[in-house]
BALOBA-1460 file (C-alpha; in Angstrom, 3 decimals):
// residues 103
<rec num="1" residu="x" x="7.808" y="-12.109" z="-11.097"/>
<rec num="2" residu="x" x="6.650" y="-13.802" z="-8.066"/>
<rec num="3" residu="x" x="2.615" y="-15.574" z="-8.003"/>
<rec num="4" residu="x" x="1.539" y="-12.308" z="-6.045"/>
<rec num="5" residu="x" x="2.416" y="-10.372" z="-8.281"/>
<rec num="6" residu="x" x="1.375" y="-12.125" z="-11.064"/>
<rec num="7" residu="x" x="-2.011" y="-11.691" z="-9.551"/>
<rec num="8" residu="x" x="-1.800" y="-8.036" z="-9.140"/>
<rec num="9" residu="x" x="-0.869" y="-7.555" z="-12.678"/>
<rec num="10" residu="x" x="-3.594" y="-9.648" z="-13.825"/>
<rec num="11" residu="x" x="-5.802" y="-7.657" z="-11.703"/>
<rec num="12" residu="x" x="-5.163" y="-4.070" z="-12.419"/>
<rec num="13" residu="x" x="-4.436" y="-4.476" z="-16.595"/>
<rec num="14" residu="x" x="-8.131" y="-6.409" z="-16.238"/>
<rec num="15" residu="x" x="-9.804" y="-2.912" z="-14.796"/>
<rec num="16" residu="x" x="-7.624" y="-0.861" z="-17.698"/>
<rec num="17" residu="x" x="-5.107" y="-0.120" z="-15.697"/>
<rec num="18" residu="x" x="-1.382" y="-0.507" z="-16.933"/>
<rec num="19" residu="x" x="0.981" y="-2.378" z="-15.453"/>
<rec num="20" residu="x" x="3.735" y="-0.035" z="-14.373"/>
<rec num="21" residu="x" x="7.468" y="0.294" z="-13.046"/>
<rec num="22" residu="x" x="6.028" y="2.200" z="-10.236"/>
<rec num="23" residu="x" x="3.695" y="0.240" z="-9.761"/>
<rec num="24" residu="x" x="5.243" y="-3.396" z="-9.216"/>
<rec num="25" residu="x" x="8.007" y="-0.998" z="-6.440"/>
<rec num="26" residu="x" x="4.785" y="0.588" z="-4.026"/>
<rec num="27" residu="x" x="3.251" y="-3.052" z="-4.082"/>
<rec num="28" residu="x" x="6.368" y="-4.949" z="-3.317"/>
<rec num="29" residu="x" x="7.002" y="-2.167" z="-0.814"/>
<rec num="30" residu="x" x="3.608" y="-3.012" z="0.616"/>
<rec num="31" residu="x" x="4.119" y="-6.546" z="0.442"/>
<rec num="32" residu="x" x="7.267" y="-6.638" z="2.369"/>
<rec num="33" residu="x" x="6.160" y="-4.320" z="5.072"/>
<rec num="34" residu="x" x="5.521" y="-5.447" z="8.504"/>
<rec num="35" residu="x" x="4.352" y="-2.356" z="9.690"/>
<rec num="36" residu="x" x="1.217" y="0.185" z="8.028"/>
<rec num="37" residu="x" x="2.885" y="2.571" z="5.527"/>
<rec num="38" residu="x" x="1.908" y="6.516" z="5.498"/>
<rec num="39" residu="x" x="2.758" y="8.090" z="1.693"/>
<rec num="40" residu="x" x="6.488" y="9.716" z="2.724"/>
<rec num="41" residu="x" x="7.408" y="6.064" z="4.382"/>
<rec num="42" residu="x" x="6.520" y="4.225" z="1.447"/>
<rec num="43" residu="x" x="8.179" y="7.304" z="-0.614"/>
<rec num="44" residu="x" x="11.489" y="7.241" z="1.483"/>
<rec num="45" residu="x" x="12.167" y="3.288" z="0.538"/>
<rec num="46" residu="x" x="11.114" y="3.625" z="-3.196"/>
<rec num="47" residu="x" x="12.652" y="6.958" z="-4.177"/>
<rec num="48" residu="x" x="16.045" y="5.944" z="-5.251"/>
<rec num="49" residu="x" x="14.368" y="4.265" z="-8.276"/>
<rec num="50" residu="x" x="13.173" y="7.461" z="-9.193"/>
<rec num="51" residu="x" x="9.689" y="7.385" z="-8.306"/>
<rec num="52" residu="x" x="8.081" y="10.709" z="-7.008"/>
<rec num="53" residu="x" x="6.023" y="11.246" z="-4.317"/>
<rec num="54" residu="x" x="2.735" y="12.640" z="-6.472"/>
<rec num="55" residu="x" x="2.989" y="8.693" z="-8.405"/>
<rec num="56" residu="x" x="2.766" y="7.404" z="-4.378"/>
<rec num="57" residu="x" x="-0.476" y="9.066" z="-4.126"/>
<rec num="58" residu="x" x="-1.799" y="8.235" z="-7.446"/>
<rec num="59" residu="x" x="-1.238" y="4.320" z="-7.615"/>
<rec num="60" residu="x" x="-1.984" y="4.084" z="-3.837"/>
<rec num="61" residu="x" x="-5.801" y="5.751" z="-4.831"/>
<rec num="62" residu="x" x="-5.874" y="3.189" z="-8.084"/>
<rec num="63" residu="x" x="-4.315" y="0.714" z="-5.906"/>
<rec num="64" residu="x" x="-7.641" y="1.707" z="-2.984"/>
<rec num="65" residu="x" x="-10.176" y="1.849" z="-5.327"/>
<rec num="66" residu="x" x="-8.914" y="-1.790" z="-7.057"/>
<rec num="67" residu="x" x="-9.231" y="-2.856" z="-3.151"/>
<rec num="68" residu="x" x="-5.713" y="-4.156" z="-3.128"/>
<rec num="69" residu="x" x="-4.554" y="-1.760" z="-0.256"/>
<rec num="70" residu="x" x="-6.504" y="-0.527" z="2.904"/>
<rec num="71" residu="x" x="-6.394" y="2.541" z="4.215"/>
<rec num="72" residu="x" x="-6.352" y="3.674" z="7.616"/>
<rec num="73" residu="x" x="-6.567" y="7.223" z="8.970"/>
<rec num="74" residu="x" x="-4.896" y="7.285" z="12.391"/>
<rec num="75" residu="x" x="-4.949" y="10.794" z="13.933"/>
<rec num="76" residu="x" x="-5.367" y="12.201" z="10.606"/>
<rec num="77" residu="x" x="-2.655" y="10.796" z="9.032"/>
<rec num="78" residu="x" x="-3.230" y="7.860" z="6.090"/>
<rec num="79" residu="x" x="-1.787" y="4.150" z="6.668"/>
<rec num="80" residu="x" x="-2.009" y="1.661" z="3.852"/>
<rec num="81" residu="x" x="-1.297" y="-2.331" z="4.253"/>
<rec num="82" residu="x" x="-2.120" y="-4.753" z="1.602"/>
<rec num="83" residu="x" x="-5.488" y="-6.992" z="1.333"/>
<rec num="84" residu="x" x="-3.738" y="-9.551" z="0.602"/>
<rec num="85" residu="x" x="-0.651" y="-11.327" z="0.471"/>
<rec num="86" residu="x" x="0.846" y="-9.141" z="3.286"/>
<rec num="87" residu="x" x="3.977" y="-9.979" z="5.313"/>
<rec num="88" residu="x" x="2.330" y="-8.613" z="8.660"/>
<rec num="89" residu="x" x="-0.020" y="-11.709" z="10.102"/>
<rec num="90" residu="x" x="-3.367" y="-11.158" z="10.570"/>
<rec num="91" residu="x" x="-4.049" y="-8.057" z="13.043"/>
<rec num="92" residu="x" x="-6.999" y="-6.389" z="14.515"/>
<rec num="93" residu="x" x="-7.327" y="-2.842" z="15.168"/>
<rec num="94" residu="x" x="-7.981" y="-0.863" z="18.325"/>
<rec num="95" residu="x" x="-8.404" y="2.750" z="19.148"/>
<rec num="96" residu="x" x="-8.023" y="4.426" z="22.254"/>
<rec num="97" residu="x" x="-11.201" y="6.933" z="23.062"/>
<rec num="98" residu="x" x="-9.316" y="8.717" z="25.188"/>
<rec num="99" residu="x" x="-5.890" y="8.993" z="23.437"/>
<rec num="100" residu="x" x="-6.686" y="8.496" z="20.286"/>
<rec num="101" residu="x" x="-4.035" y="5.841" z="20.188"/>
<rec num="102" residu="x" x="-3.560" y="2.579" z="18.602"/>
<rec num="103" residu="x" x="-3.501" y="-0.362" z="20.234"/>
């Protein structure tokens, strides 16, 4: 397992939280990304191994409320990106006020 996710184990068994399959998938999924992830993006890449789209939304709020992931709401749809160790560089966020757009 790589240091990253070393750390993210550590991490989420300290606040109770197992360790799971599913789990290790979404965050290298996250990791990887170069782009913000809605729930059916990050659900298309992982569901050949089996993983349904309700476990998405359920380690993605763990993974929120651990602060591993951010989430962003553009034009009412939910983006996550990792805290940390993401593959995007850092970025800063603009919004368009009059078309809603990001920029």
């Amino acid at each position: 397992m790589s240091t990253q996710l070393d750390y993210f184990k550590n991490l989420i068994e300290e606040k109770g939280y197992k360790f799971t399959f599913q789990k290790k998938i979404i965050l290298k999924t996250l990791m990887e990304s170069f782009i913000h992830l809605n729930v059916e993006e990050i659900y298309n890449k992982i569901k050949k191994n089996n993983i349904g789209i309700a476990t998405v939304y359920r380690n993605l709020k763990v993974f929120k409320k651990l602060g591993i992931v951010k989430e962003l709401n553009i034009n009412a749809v939910n983006y996550y990106e990792m805290k940390l160790f993401s593959g995007k560089p850092l970025h800063i966020h603009f919004k368009c006020l009059k078309c809603n757009s990001i920029i």
